[in-house]
C-alpha positions as CSV (number, residue, x, y, z in Angstrom):
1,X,-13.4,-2.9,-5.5
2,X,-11.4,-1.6,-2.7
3,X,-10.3,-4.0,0.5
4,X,-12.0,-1.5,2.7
5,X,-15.0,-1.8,0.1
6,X,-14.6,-5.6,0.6
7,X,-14.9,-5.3,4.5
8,X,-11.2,-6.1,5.1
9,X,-9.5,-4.2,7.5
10,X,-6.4,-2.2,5.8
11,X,-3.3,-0.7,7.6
12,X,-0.1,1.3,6.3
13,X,3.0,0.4,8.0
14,X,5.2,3.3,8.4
15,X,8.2,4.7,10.3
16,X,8.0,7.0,12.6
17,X,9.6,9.4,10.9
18,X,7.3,9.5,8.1
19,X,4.3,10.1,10.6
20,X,3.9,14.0,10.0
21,X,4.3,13.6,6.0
22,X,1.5,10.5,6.1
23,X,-0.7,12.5,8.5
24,X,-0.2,16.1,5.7
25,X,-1.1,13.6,3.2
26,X,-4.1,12.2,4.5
27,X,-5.8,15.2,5.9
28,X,-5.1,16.9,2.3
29,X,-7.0,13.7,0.6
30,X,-9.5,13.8,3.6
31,X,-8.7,10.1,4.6
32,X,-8.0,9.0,7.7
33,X,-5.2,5.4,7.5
34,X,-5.4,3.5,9.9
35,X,-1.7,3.1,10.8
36,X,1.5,1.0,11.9
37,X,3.8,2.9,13.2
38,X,7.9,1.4,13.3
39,X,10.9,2.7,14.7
40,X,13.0,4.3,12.0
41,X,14.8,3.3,10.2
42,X,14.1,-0.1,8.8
43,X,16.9,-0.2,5.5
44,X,20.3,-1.1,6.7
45,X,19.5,-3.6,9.4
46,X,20.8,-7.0,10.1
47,X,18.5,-10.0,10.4
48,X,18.0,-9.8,14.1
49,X,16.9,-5.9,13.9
50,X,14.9,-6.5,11.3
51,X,12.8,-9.4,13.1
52,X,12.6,-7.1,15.8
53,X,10.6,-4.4,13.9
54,X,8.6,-6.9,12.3
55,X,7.4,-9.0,15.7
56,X,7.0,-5.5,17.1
57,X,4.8,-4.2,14.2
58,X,2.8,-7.9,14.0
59,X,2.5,-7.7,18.1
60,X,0.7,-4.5,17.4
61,X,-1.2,-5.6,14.7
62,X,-3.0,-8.4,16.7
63,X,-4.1,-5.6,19.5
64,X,-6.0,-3.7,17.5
65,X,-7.0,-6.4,15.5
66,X,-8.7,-8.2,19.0
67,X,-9.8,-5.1,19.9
């Protein structure tokens, strides 16, 4: 059993500058994500960046979540 087949909402948390690559994907499985989107790129960054991305992500998370 799936999450989705479980009734919990699923997301993907990308970077923006996988968006076109995830979006090719999907439409060539015929799914449609329901999607995160960061800014790029999330390797390489100190702890304060990091948090940053993460709040940002979490912030956006809760809105559609309340929606």
């Amino acid at each position: 059993m799936t999450f989705e087949e479980a009734g919990v909402e699923t997301y993907i948390v990308i970077t923006e500058t996988f968006l076109p690559l995830v979006r090719a994907q999907a439409k060539a499985r015929g799914a449609n994500p329901k999607l995160l989107i960061v800014k790029h790129p999330v390797g390489g960054l100190n702890e304060e960046e990091l948090r940053d991305r993460i709040q940002t992500a979490f912030g956006e998370l809760k809105t559609v979540l309340a929606a």
